[in-house]
PyMOL Python script that loads the backbone (N, CA, C, O; Angstrom):
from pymol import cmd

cmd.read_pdbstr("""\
ATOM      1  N   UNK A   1      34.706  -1.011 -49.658  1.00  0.00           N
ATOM      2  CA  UNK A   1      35.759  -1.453 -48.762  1.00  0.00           C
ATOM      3  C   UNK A   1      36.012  -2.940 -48.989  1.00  0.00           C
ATOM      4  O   UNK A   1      35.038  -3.692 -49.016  1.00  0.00           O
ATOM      5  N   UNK A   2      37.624  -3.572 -49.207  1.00  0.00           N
ATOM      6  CA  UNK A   2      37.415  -4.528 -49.618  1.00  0.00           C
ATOM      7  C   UNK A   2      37.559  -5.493 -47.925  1.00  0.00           C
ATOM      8  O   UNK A   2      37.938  -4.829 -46.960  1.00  0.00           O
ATOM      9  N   UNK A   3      37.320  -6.609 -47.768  1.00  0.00           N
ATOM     10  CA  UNK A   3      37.054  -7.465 -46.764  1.00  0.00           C
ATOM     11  C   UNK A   3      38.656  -8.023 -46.365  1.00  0.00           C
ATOM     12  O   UNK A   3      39.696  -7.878 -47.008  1.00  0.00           O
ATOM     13  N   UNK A   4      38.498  -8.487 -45.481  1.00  0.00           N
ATOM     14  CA  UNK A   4      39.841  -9.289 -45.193  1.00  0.00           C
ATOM     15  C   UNK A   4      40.711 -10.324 -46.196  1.00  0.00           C
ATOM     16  O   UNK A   4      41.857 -10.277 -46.644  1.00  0.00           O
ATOM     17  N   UNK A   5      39.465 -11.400 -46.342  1.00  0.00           N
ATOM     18  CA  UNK A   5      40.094 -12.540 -47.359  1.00  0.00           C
ATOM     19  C   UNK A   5      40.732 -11.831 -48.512  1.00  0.00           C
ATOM     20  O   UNK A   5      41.925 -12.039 -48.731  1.00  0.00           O
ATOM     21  N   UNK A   6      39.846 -10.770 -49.494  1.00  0.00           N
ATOM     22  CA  UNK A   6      40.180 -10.418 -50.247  1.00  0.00           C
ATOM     23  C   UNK A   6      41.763  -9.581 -50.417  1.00  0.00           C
ATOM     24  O   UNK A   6      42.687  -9.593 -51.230  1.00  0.00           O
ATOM     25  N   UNK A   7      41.481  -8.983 -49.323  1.00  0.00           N
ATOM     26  CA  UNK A   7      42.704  -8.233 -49.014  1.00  0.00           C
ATOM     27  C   UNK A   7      44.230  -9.289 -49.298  1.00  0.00           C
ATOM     28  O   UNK A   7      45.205  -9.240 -50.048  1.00  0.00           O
ATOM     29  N   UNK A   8      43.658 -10.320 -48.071  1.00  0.00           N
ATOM     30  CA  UNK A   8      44.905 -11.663 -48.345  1.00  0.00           C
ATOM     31  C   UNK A   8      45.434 -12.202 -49.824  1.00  0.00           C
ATOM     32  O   UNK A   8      46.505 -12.428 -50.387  1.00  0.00           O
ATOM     33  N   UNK A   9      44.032 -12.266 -50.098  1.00  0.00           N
ATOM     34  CA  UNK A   9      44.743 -12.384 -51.706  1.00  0.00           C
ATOM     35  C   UNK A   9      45.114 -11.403 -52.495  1.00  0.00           C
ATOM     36  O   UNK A   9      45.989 -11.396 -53.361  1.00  0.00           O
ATOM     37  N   UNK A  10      44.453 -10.636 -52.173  1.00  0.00           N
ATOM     38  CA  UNK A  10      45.667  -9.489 -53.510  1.00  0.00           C
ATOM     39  C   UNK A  10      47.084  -9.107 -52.749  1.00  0.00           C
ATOM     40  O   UNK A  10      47.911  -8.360 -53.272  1.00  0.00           O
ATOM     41  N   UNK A  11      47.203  -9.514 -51.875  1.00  0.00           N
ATOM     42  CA  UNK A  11      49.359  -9.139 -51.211  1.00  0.00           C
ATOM     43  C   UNK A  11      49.080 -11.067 -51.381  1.00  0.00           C
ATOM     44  O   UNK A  11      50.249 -11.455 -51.381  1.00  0.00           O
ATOM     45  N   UNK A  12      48.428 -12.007 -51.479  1.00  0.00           N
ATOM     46  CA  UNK A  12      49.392 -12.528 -52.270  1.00  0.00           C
ATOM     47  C   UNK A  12      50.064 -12.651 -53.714  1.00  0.00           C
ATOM     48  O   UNK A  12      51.231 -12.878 -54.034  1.00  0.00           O
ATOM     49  N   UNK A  13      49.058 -12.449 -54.377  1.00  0.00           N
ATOM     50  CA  UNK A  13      49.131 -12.212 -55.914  1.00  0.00           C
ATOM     51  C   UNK A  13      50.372 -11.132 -55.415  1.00  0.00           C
ATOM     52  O   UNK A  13      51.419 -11.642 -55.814  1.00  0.00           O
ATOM     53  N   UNK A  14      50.619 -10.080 -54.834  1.00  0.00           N
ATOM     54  CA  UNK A  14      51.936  -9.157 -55.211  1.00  0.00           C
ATOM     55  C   UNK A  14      52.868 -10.180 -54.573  1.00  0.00           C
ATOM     56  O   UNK A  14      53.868 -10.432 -55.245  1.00  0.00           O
ATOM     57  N   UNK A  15      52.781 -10.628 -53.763  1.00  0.00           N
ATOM     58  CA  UNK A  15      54.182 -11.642 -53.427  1.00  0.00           C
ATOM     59  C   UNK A  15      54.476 -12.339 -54.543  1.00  0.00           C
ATOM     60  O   UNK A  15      55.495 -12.116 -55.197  1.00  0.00           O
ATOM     61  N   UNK A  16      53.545 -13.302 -54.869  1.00  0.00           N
ATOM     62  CA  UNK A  16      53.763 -14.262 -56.092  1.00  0.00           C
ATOM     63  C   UNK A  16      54.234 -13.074 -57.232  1.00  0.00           C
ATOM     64  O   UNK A  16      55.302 -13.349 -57.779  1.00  0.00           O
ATOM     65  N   UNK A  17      53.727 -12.060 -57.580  1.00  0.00           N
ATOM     66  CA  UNK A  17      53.943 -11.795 -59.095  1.00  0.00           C
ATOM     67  C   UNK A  17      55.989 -11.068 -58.319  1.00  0.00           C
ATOM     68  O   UNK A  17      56.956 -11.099 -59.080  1.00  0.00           O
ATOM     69  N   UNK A  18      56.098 -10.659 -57.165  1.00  0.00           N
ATOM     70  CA  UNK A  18      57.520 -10.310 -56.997  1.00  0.00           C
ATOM     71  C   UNK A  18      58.523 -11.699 -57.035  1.00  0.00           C
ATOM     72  O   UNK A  18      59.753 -11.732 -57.022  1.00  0.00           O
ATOM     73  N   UNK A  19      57.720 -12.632 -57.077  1.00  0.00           N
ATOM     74  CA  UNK A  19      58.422 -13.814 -56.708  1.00  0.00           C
ATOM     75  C   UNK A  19      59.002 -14.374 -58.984  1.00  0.00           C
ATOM     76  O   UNK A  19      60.078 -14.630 -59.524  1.00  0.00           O
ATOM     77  N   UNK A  20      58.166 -14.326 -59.274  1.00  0.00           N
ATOM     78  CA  UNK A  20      58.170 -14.687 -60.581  1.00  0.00           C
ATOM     79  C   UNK A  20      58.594 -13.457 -61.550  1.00  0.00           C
ATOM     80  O   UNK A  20      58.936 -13.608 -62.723  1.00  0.00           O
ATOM     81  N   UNK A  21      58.513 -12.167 -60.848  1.00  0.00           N
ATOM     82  CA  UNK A  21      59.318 -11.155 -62.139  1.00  0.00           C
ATOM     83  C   UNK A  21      60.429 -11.547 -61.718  1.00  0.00           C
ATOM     84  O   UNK A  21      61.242 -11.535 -62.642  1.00  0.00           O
ATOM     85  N   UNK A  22      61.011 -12.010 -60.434  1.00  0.00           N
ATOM     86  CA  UNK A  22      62.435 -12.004 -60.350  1.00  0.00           C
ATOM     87  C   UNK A  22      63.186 -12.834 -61.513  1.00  0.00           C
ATOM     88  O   UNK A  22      64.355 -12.641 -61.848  1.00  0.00           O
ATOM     89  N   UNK A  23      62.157 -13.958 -62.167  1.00  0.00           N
ATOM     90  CA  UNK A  23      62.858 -14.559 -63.637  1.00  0.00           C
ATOM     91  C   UNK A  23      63.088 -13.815 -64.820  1.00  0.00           C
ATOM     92  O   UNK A  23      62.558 -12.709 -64.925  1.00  0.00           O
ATOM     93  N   UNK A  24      63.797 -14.260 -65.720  1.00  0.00           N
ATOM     94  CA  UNK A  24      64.114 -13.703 -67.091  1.00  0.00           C
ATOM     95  C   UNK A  24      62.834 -13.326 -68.263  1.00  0.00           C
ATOM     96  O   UNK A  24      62.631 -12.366 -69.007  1.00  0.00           O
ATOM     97  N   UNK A  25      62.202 -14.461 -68.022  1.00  0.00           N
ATOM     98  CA  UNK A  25      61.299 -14.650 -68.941  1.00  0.00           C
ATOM     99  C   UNK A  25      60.261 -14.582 -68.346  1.00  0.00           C
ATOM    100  O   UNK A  25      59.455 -14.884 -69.227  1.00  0.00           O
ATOM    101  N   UNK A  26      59.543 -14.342 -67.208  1.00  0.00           N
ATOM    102  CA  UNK A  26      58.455 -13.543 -66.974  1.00  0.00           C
ATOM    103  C   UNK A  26      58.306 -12.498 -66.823  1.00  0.00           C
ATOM    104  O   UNK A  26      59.255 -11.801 -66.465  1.00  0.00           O
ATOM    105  N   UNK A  27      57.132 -11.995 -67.021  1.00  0.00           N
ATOM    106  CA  UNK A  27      56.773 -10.367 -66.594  1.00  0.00           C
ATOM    107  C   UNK A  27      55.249 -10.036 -66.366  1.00  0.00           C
ATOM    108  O   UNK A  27      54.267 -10.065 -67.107  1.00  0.00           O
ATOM    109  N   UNK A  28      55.467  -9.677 -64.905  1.00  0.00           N
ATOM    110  CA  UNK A  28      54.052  -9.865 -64.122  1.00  0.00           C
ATOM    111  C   UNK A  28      53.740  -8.261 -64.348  1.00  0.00           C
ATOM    112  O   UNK A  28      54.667  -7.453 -64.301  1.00  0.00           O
ATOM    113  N   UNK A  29      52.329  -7.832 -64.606  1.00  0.00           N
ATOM    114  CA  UNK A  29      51.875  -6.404 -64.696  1.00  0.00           C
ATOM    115  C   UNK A  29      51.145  -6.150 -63.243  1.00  0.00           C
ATOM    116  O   UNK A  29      50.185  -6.859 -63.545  1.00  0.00           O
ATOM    117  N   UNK A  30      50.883  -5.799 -62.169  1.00  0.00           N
ATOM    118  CA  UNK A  30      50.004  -5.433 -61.692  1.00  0.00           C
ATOM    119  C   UNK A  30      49.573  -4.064 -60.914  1.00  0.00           C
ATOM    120  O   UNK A  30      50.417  -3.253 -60.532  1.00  0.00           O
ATOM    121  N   UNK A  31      48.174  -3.894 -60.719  1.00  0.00           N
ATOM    122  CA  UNK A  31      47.973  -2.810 -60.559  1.00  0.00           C
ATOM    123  C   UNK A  31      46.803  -2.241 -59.614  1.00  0.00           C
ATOM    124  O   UNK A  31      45.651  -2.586 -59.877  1.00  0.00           O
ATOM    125  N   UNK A  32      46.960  -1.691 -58.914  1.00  0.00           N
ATOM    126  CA  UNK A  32      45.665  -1.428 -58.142  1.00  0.00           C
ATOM    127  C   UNK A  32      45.192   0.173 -58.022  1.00  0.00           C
ATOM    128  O   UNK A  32      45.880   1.019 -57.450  1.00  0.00           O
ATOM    129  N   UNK A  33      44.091   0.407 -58.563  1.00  0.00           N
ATOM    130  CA  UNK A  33      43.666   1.691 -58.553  1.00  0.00           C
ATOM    131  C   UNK A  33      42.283   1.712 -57.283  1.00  0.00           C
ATOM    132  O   UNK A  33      41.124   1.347 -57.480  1.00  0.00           O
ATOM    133  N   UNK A  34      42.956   2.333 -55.820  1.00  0.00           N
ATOM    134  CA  UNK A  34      42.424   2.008 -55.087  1.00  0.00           C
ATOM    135  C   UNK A  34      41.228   3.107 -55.362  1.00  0.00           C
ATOM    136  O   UNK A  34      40.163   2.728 -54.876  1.00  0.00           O
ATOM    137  N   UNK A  35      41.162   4.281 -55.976  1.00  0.00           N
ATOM    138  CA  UNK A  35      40.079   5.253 -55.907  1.00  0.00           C
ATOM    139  C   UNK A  35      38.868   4.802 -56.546  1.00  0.00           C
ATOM    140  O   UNK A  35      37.749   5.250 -56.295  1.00  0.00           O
ATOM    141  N   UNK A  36      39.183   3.731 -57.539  1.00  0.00           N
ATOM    142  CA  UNK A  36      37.947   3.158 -58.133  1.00  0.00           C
ATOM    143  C   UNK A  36      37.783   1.532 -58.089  1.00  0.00           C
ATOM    144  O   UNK A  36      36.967   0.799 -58.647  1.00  0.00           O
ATOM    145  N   UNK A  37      38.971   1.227 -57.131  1.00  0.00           N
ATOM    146  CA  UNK A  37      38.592  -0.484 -56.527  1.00  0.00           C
ATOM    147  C   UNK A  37      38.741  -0.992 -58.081  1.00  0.00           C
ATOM    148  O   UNK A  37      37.804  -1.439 -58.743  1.00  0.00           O
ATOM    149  N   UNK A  38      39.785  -0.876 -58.435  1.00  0.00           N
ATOM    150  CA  UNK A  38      40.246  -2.056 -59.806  1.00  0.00           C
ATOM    151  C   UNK A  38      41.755  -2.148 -59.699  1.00  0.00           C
ATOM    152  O   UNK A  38      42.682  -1.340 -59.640  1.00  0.00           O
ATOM    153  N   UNK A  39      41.565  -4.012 -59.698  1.00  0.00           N
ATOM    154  CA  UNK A  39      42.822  -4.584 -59.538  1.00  0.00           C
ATOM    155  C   UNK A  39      42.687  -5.323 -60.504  1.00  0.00           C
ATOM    156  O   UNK A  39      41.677  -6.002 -60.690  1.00  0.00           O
ATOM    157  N   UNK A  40      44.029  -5.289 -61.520  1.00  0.00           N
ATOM    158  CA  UNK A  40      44.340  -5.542 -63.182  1.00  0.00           C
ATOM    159  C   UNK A  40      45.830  -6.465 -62.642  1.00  0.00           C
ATOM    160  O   UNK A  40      46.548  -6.153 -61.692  1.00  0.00           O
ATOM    161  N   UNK A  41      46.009  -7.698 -63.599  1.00  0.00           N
ATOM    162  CA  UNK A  41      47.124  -8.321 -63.152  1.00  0.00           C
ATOM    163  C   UNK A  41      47.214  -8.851 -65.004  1.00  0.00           C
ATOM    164  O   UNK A  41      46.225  -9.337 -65.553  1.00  0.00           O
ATOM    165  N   UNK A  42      48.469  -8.654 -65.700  1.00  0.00           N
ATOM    166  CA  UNK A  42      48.660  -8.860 -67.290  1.00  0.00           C
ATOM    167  C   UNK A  42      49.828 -10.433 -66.794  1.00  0.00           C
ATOM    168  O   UNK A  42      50.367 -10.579 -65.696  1.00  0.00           O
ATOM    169  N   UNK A  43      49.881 -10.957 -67.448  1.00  0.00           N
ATOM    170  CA  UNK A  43      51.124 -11.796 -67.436  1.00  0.00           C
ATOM    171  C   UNK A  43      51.478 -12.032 -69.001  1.00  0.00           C
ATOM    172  O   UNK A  43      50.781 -12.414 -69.942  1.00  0.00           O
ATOM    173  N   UNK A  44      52.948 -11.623 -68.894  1.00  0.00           N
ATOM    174  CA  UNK A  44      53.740 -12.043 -70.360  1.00  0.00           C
ATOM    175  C   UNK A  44      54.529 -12.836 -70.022  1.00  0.00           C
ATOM    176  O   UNK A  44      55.603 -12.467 -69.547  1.00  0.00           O
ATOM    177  N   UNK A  45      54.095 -14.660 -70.233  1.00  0.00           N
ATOM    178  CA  UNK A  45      55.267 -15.660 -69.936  1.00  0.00           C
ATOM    179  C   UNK A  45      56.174 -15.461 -70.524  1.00  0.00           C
ATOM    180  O   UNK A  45      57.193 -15.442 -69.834  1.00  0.00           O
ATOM    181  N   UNK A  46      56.298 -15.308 -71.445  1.00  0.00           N
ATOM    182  CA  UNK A  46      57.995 -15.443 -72.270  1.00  0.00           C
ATOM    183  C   UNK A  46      58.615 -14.160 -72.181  1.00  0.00           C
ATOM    184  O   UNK A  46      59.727 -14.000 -72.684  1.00  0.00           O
ATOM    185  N   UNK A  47      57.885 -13.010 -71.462  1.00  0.00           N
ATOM    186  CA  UNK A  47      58.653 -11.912 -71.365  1.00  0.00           C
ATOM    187  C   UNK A  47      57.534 -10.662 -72.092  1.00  0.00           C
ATOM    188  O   UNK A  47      56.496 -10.786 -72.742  1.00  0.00           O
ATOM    189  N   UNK A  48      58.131  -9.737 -71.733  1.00  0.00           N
ATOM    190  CA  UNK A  48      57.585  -8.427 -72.031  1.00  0.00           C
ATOM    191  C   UNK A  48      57.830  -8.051 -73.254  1.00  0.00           C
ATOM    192  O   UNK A  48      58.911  -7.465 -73.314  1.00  0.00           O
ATOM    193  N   UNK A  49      57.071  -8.168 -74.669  1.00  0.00           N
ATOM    194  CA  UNK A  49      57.616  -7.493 -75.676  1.00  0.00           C
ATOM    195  C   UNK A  49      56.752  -6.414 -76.513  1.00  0.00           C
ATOM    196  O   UNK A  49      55.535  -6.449 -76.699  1.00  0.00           O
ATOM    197  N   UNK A  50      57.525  -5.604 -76.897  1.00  0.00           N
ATOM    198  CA  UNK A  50      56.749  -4.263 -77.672  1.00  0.00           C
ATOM    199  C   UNK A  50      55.644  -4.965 -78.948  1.00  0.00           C
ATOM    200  O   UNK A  50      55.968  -5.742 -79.846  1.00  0.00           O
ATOM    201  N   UNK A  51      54.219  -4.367 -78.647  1.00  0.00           N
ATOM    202  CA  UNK A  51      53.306  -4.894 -79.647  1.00  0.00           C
ATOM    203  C   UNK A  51      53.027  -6.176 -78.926  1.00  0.00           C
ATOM    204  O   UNK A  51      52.028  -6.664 -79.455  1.00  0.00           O
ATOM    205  N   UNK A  52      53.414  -6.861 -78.058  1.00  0.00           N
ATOM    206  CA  UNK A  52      52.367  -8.141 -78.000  1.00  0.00           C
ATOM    207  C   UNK A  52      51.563  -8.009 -76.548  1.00  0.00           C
ATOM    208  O   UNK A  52      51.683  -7.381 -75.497  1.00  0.00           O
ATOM    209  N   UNK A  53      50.831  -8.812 -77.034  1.00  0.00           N
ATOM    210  CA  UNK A  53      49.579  -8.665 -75.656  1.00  0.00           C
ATOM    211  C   UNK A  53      49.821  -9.728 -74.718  1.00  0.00           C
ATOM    212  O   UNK A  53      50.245 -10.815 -75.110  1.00  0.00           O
ATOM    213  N   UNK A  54      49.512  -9.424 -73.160  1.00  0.00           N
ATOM    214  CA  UNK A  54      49.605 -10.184 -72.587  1.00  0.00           C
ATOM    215  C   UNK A  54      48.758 -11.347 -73.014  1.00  0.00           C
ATOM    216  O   UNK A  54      47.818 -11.272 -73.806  1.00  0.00           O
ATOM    217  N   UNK A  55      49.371 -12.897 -72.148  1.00  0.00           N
ATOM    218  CA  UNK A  55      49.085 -13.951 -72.269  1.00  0.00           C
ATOM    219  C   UNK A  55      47.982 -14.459 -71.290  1.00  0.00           C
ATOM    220  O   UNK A  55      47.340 -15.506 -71.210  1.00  0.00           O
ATOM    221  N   UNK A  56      48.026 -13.095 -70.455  1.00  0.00           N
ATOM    222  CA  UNK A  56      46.988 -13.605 -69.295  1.00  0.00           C
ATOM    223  C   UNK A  56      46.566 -12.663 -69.619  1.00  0.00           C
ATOM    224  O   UNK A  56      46.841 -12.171 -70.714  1.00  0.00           O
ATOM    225  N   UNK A  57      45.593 -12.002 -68.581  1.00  0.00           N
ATOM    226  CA  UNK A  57      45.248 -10.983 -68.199  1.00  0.00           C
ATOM    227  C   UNK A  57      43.567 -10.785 -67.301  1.00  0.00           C
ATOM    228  O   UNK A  57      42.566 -11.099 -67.946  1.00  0.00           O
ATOM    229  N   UNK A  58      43.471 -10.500 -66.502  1.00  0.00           N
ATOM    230  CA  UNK A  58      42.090 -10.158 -66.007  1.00  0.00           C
ATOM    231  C   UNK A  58      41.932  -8.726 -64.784  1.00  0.00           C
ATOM    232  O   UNK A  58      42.844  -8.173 -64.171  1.00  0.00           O
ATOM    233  N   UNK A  59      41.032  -8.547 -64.760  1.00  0.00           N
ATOM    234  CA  UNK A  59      40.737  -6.977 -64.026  1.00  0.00           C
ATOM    235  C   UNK A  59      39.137  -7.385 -63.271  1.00  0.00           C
ATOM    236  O   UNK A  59      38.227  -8.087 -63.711  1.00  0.00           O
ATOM    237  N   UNK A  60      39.247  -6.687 -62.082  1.00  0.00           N
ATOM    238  CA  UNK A  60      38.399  -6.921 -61.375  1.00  0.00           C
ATOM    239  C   UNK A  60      38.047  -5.559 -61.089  1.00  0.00           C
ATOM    240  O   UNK A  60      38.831  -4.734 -60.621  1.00  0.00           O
ATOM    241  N   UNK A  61      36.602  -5.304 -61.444  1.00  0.00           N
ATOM    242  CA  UNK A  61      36.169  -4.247 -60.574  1.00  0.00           C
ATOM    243  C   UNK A  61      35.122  -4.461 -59.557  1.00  0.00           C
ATOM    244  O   UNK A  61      33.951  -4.770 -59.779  1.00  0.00           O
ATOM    245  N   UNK A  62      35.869  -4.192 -58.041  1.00  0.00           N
ATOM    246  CA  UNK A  62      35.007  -4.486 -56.731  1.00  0.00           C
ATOM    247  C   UNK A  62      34.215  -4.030 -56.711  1.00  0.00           C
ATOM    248  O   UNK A  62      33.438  -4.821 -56.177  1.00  0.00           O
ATOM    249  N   UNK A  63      33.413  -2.681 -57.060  1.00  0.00           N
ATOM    250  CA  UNK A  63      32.628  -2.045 -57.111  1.00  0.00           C
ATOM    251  C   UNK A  63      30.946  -3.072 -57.675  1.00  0.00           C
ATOM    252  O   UNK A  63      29.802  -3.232 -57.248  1.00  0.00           O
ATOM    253  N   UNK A  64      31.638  -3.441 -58.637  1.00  0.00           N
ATOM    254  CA  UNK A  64      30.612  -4.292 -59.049  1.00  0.00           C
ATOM    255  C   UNK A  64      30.438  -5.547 -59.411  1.00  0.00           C
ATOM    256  O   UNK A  64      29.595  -6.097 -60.119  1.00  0.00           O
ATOM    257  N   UNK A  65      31.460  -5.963 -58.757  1.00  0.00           N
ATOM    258  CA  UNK A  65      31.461  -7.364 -58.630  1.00  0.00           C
ATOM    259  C   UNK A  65      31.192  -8.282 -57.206  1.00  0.00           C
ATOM    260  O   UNK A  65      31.626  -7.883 -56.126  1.00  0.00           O
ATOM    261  N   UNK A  66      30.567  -9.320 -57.314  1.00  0.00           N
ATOM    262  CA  UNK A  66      30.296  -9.634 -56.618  1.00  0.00           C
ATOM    263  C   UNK A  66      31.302 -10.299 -55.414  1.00  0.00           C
ATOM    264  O   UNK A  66      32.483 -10.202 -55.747  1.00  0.00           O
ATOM    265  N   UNK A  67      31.148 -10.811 -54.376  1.00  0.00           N
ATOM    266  CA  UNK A  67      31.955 -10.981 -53.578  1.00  0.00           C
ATOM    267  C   UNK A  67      32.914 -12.980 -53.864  1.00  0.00           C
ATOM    268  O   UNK A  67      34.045 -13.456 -53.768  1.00  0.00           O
ATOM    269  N   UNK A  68      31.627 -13.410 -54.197  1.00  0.00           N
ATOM    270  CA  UNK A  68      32.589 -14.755 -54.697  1.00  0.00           C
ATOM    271  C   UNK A  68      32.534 -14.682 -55.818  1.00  0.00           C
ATOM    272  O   UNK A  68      32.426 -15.884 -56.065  1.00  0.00           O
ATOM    273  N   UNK A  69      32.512 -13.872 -57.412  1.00  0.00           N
ATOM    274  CA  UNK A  69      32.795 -13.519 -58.506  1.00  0.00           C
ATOM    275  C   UNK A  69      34.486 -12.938 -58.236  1.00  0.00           C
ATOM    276  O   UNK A  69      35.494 -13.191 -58.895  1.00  0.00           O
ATOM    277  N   UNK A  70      34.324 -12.102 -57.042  1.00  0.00           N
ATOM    278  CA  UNK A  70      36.250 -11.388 -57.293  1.00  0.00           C
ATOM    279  C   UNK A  70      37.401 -12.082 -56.395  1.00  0.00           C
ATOM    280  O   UNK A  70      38.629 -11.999 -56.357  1.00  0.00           O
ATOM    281  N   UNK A  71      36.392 -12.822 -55.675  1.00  0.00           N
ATOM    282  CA  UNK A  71      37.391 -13.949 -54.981  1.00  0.00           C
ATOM    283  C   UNK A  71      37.656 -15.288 -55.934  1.00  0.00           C
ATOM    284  O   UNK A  71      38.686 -15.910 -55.674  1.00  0.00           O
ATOM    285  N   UNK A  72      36.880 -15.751 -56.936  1.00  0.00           N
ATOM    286  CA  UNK A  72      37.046 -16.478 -57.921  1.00  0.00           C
ATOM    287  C   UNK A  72      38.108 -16.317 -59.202  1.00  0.00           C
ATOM    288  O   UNK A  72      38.722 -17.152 -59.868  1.00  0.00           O
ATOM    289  N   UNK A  73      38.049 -15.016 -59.236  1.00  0.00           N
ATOM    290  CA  UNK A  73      38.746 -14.309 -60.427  1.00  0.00           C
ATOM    291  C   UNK A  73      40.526 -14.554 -59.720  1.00  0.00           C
ATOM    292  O   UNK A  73      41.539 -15.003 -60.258  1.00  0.00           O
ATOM    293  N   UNK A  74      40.237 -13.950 -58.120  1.00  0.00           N
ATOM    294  CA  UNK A  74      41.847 -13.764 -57.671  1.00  0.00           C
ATOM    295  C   UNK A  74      42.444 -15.134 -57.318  1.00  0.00           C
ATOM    296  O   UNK A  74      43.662 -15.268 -57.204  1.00  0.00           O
ATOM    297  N   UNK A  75      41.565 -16.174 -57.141  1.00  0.00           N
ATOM    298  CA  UNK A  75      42.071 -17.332 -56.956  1.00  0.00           C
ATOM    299  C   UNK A  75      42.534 -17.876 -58.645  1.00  0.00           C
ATOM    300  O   UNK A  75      43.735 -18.131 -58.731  1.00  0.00           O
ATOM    301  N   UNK A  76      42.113 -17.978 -59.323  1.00  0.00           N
ATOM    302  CA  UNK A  76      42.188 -18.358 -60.827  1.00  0.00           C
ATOM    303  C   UNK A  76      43.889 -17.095 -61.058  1.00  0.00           C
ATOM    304  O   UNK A  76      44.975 -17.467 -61.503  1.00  0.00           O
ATOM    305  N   UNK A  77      43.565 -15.796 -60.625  1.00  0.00           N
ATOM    306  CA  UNK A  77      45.234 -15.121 -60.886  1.00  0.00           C
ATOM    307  C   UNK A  77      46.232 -16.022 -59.515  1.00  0.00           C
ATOM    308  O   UNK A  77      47.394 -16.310 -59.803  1.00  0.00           O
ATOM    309  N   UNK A  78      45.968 -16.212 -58.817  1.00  0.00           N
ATOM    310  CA  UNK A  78      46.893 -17.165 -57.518  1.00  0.00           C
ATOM    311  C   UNK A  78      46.852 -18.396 -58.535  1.00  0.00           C
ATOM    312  O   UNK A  78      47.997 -18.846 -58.487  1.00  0.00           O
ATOM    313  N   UNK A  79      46.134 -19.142 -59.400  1.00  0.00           N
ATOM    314  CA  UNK A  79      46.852 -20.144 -59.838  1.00  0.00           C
ATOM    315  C   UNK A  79      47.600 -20.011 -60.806  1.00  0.00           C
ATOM    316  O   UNK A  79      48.606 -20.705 -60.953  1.00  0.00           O
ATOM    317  N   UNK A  80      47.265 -19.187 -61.545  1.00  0.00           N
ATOM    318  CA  UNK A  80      48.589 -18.924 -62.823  1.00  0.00           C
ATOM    319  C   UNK A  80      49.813 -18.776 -62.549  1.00  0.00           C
ATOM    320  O   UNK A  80      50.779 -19.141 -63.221  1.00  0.00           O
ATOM    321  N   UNK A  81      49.786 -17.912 -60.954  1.00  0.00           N
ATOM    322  CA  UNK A  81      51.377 -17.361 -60.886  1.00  0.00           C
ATOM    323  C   UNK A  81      52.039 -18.198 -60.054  1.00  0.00           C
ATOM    324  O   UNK A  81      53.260 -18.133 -59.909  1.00  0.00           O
ATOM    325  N   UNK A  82      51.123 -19.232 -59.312  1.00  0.00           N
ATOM    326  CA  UNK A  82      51.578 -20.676 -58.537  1.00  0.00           C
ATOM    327  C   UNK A  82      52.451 -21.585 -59.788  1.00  0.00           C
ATOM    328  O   UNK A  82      53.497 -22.168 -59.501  1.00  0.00           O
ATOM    329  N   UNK A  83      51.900 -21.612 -61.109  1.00  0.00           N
ATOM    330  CA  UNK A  83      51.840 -22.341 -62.204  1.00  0.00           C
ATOM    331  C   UNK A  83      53.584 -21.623 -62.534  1.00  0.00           C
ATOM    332  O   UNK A  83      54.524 -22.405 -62.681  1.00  0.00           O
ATOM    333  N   UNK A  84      53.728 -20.601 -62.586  1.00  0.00           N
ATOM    334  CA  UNK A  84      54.710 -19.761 -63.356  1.00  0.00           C
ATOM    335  C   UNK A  84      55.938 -20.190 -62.756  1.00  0.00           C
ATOM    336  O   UNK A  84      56.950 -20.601 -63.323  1.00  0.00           O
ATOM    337  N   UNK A  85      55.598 -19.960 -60.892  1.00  0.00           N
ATOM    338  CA  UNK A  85      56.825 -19.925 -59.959  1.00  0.00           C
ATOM    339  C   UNK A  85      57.354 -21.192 -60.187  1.00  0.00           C
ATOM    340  O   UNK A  85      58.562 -21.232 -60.420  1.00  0.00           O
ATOM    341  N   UNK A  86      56.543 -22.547 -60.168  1.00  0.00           N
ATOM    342  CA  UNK A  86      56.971 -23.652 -60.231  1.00  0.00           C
ATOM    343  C   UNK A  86      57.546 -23.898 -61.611  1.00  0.00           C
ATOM    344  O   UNK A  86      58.017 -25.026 -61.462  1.00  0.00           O
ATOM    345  N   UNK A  87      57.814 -23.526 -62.923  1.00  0.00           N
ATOM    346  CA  UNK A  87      57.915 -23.666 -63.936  1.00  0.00           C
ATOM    347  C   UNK A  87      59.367 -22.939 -64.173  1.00  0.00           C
ATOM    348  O   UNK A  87      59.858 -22.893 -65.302  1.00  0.00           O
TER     349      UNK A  87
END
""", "prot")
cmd.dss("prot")
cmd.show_as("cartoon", "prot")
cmd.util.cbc("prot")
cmd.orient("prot")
């Protein structure tokens, strides 16, 4: 079960990543597979293209991660897409 804080940050990460696909040239991936507690977030700054790999990317699995290990991870995805919006 994930905790409150955590919760806060992953609807923000979806605000932020709705806030930044709304540009041309970004493209936010994210994803939450609540049956096995993994939340995956890809970022392609310059855009989404066939064959290339995202520029970001990290995945958290709650299950086995620790509690300030996946709050570390989602703060580090809250700064990239802080980084994106302003850009």
């Amino acid at each position: 079960m994930l905790n409150r804080t955590v919760k806060e940050k992953i609807l923000k990460i979806m605000e932020l990543g709705l806030e930044v696909n709304s540009r041309e040239k970004n493209t936010v991936f994210i994803r939450f597979s609540g049956h096995c507690e993994i939340f995956e977030v890809s970022i392609h700054s310059k855009g989404w293209k066939e064959g290339l790999g995202a520029d970001f990317f990290k995945d958290i699995y709650f299950g086995s991660s620790s509690e300030n290990e996946a709050r570390k991870k989602l703060d580090e995805i809250i700064e990239k897409l802080e980084k994106l919006k302003v850009n």
